[in-house]
C-alpha positions in Angstrom: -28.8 -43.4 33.4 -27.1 -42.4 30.4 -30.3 -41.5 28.5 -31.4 -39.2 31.4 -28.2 -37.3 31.0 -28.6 -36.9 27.7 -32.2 -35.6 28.2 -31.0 -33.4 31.0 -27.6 -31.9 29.1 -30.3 -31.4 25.9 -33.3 -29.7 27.8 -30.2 -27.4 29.3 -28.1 -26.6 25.6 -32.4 -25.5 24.8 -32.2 -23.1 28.0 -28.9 -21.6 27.2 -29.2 -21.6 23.7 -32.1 -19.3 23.7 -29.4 -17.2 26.4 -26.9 -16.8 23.0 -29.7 -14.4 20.8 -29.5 -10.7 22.0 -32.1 -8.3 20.7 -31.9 -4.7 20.0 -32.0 -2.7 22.8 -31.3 -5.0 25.2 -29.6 -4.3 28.6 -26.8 -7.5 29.0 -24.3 -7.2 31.7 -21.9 -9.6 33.4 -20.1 -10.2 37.3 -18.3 -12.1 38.9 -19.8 -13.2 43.2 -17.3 -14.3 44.9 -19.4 -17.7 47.2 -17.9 -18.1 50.7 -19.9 -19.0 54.0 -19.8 -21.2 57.0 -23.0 -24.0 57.9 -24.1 -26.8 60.4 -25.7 -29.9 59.6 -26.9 -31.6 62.8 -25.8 -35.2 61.1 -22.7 -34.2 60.3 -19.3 -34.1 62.4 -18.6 -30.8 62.3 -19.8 -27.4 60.5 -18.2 -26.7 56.6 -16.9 -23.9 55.2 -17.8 -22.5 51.3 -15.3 -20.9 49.1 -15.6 -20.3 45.4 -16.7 -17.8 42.6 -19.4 -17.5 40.2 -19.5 -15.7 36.5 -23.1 -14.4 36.1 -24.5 -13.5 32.7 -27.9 -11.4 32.7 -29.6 -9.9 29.8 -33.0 -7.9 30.3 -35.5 -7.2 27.3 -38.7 -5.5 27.2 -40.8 -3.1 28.8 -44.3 -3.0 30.9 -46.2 -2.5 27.7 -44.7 -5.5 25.4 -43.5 -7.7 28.2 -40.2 -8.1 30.2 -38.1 -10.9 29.6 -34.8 -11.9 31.6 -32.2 -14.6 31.1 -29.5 -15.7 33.5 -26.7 -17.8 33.0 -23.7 -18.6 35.9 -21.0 -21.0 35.8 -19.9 -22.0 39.5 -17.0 -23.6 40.8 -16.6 -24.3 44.9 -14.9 -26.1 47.4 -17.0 -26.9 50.8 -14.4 -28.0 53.4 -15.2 -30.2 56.1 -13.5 -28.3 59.6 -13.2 -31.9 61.3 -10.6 -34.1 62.0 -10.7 -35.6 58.5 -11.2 -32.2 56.8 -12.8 -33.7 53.9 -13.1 -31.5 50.9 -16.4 -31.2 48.1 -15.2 -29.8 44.6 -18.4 -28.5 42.5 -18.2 -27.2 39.1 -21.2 -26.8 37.2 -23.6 -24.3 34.9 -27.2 -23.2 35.7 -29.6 -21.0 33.2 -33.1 -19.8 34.0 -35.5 -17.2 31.7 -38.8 -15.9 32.8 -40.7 -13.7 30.9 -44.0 -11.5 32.5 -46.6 -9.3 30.6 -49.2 -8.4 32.1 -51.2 -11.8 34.2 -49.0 -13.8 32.5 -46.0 -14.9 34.1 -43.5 -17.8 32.6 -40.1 -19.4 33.7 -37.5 -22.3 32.6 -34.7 -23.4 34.9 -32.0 -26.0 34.2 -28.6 -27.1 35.8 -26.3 -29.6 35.4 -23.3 -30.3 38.3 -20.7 -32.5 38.9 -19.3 -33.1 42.5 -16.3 -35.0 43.5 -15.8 -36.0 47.4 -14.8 -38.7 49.5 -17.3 -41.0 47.6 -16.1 -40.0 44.1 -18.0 -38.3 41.2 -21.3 -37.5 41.2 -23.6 -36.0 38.6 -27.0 -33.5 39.7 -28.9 -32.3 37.0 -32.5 -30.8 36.9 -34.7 -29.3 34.9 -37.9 -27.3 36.1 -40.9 -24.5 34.4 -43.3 -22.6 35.8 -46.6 -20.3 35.1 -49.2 -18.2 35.7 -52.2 -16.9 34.0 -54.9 -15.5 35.4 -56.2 -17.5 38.5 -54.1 -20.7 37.4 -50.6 -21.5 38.4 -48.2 -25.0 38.2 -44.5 -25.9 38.3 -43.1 -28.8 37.3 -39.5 -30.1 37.9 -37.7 -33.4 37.5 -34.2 -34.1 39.4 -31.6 -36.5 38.4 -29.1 -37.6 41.5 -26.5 -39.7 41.1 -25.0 -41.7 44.0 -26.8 -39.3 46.3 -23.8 -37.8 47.0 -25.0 -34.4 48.6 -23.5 -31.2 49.9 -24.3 -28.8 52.3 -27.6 -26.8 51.1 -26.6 -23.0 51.6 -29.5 -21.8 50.3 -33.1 -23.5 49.5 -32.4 -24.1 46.0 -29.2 -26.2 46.8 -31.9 -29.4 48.4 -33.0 -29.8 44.6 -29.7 -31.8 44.6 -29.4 -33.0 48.1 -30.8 -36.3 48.9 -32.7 -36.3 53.0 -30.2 -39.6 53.6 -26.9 -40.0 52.9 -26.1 -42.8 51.5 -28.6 -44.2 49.2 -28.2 -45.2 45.6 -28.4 -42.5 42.6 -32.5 -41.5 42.1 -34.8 -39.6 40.2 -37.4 -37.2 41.9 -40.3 -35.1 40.4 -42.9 -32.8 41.6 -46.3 -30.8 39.7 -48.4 -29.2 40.7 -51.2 -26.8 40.1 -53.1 -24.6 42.2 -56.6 -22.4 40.6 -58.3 -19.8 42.3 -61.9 -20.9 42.6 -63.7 -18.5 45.3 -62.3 -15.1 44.6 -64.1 -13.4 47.8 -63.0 -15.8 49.7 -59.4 -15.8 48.8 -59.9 -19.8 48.5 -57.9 -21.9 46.0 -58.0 -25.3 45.2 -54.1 -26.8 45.0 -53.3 -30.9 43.6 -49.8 -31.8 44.4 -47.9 -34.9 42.8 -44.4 -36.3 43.8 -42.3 -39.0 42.7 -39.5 -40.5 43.6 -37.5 -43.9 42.0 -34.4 -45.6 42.0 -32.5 -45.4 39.1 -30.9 -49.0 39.1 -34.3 -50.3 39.9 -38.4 -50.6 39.0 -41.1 -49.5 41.4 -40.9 -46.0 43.0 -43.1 -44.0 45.0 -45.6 -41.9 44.1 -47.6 -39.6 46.4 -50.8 -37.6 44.9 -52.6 -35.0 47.3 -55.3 -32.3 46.3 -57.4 -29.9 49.0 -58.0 -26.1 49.4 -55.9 -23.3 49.5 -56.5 -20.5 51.6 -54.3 -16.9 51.2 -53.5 -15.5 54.9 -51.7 -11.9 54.2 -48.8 -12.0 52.0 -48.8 -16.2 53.1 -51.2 -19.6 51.4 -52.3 -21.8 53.9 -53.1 -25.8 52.2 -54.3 -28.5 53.4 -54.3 -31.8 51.0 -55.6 -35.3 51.8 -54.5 -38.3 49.3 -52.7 -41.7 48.4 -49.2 -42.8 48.9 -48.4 -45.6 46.0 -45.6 -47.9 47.2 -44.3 -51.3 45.7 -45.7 -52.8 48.9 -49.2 -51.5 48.7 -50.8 -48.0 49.1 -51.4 -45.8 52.3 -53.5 -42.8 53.1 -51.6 -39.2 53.2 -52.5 -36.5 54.3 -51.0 -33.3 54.8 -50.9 -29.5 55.7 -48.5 -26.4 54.1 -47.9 -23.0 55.4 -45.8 -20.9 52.2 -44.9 -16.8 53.1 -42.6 -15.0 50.8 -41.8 -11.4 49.6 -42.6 -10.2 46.7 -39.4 -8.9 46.0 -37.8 -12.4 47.3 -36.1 -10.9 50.3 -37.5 -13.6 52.2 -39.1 -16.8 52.0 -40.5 -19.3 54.7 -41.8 -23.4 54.0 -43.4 -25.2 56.7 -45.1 -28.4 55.8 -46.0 -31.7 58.2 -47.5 -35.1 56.2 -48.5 -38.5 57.2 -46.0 -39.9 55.0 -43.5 -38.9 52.3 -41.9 -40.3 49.3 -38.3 -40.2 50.6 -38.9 -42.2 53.6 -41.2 -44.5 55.8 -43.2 -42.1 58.1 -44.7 -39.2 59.3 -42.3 -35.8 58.1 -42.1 -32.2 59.2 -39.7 -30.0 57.0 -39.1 -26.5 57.2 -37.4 -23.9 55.8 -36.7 -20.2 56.5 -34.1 -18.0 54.1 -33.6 -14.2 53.9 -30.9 -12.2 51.8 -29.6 -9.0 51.4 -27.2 -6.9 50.1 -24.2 -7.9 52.2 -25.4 -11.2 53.5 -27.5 -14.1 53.3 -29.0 -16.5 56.1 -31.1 -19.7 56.1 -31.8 -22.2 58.2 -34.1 -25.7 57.6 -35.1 -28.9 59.7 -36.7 -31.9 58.7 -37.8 -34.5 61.3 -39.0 -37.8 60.5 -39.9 -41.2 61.8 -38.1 -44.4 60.2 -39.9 -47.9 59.6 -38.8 -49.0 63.0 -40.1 -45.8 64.9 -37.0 -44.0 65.5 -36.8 -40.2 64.7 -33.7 -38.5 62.0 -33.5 -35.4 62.7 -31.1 -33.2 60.6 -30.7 -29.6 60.9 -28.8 -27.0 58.0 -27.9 -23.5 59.6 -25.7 -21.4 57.2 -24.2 -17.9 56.7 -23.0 -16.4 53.4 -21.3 -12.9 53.1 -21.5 -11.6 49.5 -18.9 -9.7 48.1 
């Protein structure tokens, strides 16, 4: 566990380090958001309630001809409150860094965070790493999560789940996920997409390990797939099979994830998940549900609503 840290806290000093060098003529500016905003989890007691603040670093190089580059760095520091009976309070302090660069078909990006959480079940470390890129009529991603005690918070937004575990509960785990998607039938708007995702216990062998590949169709501004593969499990191997609906502005104003599967790594049966998240200006909504069948056929439903004013 102690090595992954390391790894993680490395791979992010790399990401902010290349943050600390400023070239000539670059535009470089700094804020502070203040976080507040109320949510309901279905599974939980009663909805919670965000305060906190974030310092935001930006830095912008380039132009269209030579290539744009932006850098981000925030350091965050919350508090989600419970509004039950118990009114049990989440402290987060933590950094998160992400470049991207774009010139012309090429498109690159590097993310990285590290948190640390303290609750009703103690501390709690989340740290992830993740790049991305496209060239041409080739794109991939890969990111690697490191949870420790599974100790989760309430996801405000769709990039909170990277540290959020689907059951409370469980021990501390490591989760990954590639893929890569080419665009083989230009007239036809058809691409052919392979997905793989991982999932292990950190205090034990074994894991799972789903792999899934089948085409990709584009429907407007929205990529249809549907994927057929294997589920690898310590207790043998199953057939998986699954369908996923992406739509998302291009200026990232919006963004909606529906996908159903046969199985998943997290859990023992068939999973639908969704997600739906749109931000403004002065305000930001999402909303997700995932719904899925346990080893002894009884369904889990959990449900995230949240609202967050930004000031």
């Amino acid at each position: 566990m102690r090595t992954s840290l390391a790894w993680a806290a490395w791979a992010l000093a790399l990401v902010l380090g290349a943050f600390s060098c400023h070239p000539v003529g670059a535009q470089s500016g700094t804020s502070i958001q203040l976080l507040s905003g109320v949510g309901y989890h279905s599974t939980g007691d009663s909805p919670s309630v965000l305060v906190g603040a974030e310092y935001v670093s930006t830095t912008r190089t380039g132009s269209f001809f030579s290539g744009i580059q932006e850098t981000r760095v925030a350091f965050h520091l919350s508090d989600v409150v419970s509004l039950g009976a118990g009114g049990e309070s989440t402290y987060t302090v933590g950094v998160e860094g992400s470049w991207q660069r774009r010139q012309g078909v090429v498109q690159l990006g590097a993310e990285a965070s590290l948190h640390y959480r303290y609750g009703g079940a103690g501390w709690a470390r989340i740290a992830g790493v993740g790049a991305r890129g496209v060239t041409g009529r080739v794109q991939g991603m890969l990111r690697l999560d490191y949870v420790e005690n599974a100790y989760s918070t309430f996801p405000w937004f769709q990039r909170d789940l990277n540290g959020v575990a689907p059951r409370d509960g469980e021990d501390s785990f490591y989760r990954a996920t590639a893929s890569v998607s080419a665009l083989v039938l230009p007239a036809s708007n058809l691409t052919w997409s392979q997905e793989i995702r991982w999932r292990r216990p950190a205090t034990e062998g074994g894991g799972n390990l789903g792999m899934a590949t089948g085409p990709e169709f584009r429907l407007g501004d929205g990529r249809l797939a549907t994927q057929a593969g294997i589920l690898l499990r310590p207790d043998g191997a199953m057939p998986l099979g699954q369908i996923r609906y992406e739509l998302q502005d291009r200026e990232g104003r919006y963004s909606l994830f529906l996908a159903a599967a046969t199985a998943s790594v997290e859990g023992d049966g068939p999973v639908l998940y969704g997600w739906w998240e749109t931000e403004s200006e002065g305000i930001g909504l999402a909303a997700a549900v995932r719904l899925e069948r346990s080893h002894e056929g009884e369904l889990n439903p959990a449900i995230y609503f949240s609202i967050q004013p930004k000031f």
